[in-house]
N, C-alpha and C positions, 0 to 999 in steps of 0.2 A: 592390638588387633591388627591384624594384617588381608591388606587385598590384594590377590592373588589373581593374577589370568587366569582364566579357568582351563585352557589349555594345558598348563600346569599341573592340575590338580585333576588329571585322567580323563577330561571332560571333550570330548570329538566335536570340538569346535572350529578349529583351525580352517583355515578356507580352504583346504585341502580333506577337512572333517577327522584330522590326523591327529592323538593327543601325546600328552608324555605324561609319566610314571614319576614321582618320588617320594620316595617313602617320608622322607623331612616333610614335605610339604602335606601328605596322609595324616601325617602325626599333628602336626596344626589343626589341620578339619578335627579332626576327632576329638580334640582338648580343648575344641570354640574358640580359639584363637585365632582364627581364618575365617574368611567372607572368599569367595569367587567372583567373579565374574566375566565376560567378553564384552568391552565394549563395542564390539565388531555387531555382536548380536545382540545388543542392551539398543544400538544403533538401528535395526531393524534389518541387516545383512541375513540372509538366506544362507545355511551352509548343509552343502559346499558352497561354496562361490568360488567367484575370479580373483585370482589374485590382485590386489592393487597395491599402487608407489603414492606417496605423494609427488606433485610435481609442480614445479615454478616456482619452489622455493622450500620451506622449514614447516615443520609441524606451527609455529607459532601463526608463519603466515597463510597458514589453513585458518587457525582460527582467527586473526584480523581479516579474512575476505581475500587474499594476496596469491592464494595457492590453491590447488584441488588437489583433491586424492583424483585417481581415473584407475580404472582397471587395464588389466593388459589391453582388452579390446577398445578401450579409449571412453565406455560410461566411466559418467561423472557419480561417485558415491560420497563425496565431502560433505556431504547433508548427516546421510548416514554417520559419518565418522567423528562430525562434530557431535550430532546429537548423544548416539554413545559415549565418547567424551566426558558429556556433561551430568551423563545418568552415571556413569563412574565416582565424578566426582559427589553426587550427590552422596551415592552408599558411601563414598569415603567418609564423606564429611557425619551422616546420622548415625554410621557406628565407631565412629571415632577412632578410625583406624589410625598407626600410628606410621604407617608406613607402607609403600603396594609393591609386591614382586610380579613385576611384568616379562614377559616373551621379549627378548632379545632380537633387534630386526625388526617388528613388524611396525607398519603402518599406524597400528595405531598405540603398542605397549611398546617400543624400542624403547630403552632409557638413554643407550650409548651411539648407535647405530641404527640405521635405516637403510634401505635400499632408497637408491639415487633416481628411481623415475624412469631410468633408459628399460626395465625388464631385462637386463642382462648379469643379475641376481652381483652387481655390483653393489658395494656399500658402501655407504657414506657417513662421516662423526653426525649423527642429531636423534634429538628424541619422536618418537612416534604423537602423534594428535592426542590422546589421552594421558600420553606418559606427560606431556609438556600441560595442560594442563592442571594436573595435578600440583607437578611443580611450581606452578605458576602461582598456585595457591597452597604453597609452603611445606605440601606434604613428601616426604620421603620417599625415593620410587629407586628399586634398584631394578635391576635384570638380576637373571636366577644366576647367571655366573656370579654376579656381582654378593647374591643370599648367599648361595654356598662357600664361597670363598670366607666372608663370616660369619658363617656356623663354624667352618672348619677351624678360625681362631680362636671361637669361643671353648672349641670343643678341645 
């Protein structure tokens, strides 16, 4: 079973309310082999919203208290981001997912990358608030570059 950004999965989540298409990931949903979600909006985020970075440091040190997400305009949403987080990780854990395909970049699903804080759509090596802990708690999270690259070996 796989958790999937719902972004992902055609769903106008995106803080820009913006979604993406793929048919791989269509074909999960429909064989129940797929769960969704945002923890952007599992988090109690409004969308659209404002984009937000984390900042002062790493997904990690959002969740030890070390760092905040902020939006462009400088509100503090790290409550949000943890909370979400942690509603993720629950669906992970009660359907026993075996693995989650996160959005690339974001705040809070990056696996590989992040934007760095400055709002100057620079990026930086770390995972997003969710993405990390997932991780943190053993389970398998790629980015969708990272899924399709292994479909395409499987395939």
């Amino acid at each position: 079973m796989y958790l999937i950004s719902a972004c992902l999965a055609g769903k106008p989540v995106r803080y820009d309310a913006k979604a993406y298409h793929y048919d791989a990931i269509q074909q999960l949903i429909a064989q129940q082999l797929a769960i969704t979600a945002c923890p952007e909006m599992l988090g109690g985020l409004a969308c659209p919203r404002e984009p937000a970075e984390i900042c002062g440091g790493s997904a990690l040190d959002v969740l030890a208290g070390k760092a905040r997400v902020l939006t462009r305009q400088g509100g503090d949403v790290t409550q949000a981001f943890i909370s979400g987080a942690y509603k993720a990780l629950e669906l992970a854990q009660r359907h026993q997912v075996t693995a989650a395909v996160f959005k690339e970049n974001s705040p809070s699903c990056g696996r590989n990358f992040i934007y760095d804080g400055s709002f100057r759509a620079a990026k930086q090596p770390g995972a997003g608030v969710a993405a990390a802990l997932l991780l943190q708690h053993g389970f398998a999270v790629l980015s969708e570059q990272d899924f399709f690259a292994r479909l395409a070996l499987q395939g």
